[in-house]
Structure formats: C-alpha cells, structure tokens
N, C-alpha and C positions, 0 to 999 in steps of 0.2 A: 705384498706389493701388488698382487694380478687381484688379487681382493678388492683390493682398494683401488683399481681402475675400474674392474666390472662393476661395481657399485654407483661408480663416478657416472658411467656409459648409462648406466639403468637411468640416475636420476635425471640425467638432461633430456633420456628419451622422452623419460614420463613429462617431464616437461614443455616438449616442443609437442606430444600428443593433445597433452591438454590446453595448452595455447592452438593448437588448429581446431580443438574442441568448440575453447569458447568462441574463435571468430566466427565458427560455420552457425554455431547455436545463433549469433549474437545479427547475423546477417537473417537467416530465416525469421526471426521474433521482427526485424526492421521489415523484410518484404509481408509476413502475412498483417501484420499492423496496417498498413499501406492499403490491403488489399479487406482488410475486413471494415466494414460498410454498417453502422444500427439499424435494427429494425423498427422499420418504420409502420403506422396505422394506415390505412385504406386512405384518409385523408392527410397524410403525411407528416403528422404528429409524432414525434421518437413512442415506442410502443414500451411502459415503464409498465407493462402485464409482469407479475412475478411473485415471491412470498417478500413481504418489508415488516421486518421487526420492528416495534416501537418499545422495547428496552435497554434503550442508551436515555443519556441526559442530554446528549450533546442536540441542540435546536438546529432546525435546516436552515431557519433563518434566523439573522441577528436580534436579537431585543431592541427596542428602540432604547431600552434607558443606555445600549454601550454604544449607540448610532456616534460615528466620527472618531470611537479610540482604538485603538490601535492594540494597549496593550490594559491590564487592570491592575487595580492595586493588590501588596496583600492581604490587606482587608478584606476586599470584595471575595478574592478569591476564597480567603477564609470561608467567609460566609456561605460560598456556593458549594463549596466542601463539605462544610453540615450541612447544608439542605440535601445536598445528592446522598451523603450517608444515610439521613430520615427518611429520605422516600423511598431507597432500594435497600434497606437495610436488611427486610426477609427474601430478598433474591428475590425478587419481583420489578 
C-alpha cells in the first residue's frame, strides 16, 4: 500500500514538472521568435548568403503545365516517380 502511494506521489510530480516545463519552454520559443528580426543586405534585401543544395526534385517554383491545380492525378504522379527514380537513382 505505502508503495503504491509513493509511486502515485512520484508520477503526478513528474507530471506537473514537466507541464511547467513545457510552458516555460513554450513561452521563451513565443518571446525569442517575436524578438528575432532576418538579416537584412546594406540595401535591405533578406541576406539568403549561405550553403543551398540543389539535390532535391522538389522545384521552388510551380511548372506551368500544373499552373491552377490544386491537386495531380495518379498518373502524373506515377510518372514523376520514375522520372525522380532515373535521375537520382546513383545518389546524385
């Protein structure tokens, strides 16, 4: 019986520690967001200096041929599934 209370005592501690946990984390991540500002060029352009991999398939911009849908068939999809297999197929 005194087992089975102090075990009962432990889990609500651990519980209400980690609930004050997540709010404090959850409050700091809200004010430094708030407070952090991008860096900007001498002429006020966002400053996108950095390393950018070009090994994805995924396009920054949309194709015109999908310009207006929303969503593709599974056809298409098909299709883009072997093209993206044949291009990266040696991990390149």
């Amino acid at each position: 019986m005194c087992c089975s209370v102090l075990a009962r005592v432990v889990v609500v501690v651990a519980l209400v520690v980690a609930s004050l946990g997540s709010v404090a984390g959850a409050g700091a991540q809200t004010e430094s967001a708030q407070a952090w500002t991008p860096p900007r060029l001498s002429d006020g352009r966002p400053d996108l200096q950095g390393v950018w991999l070009s090994n994805t398939a995924t396009p920054l911009q949309r194709p015109p041929v999908f310009e207006g849908r929303e969503f593709l068939t599974d056809e298409e999809v098909a299709t883009l599934s072997a093209r993206a297999e044949r291009i990266f197929q040696n991990g390149r």
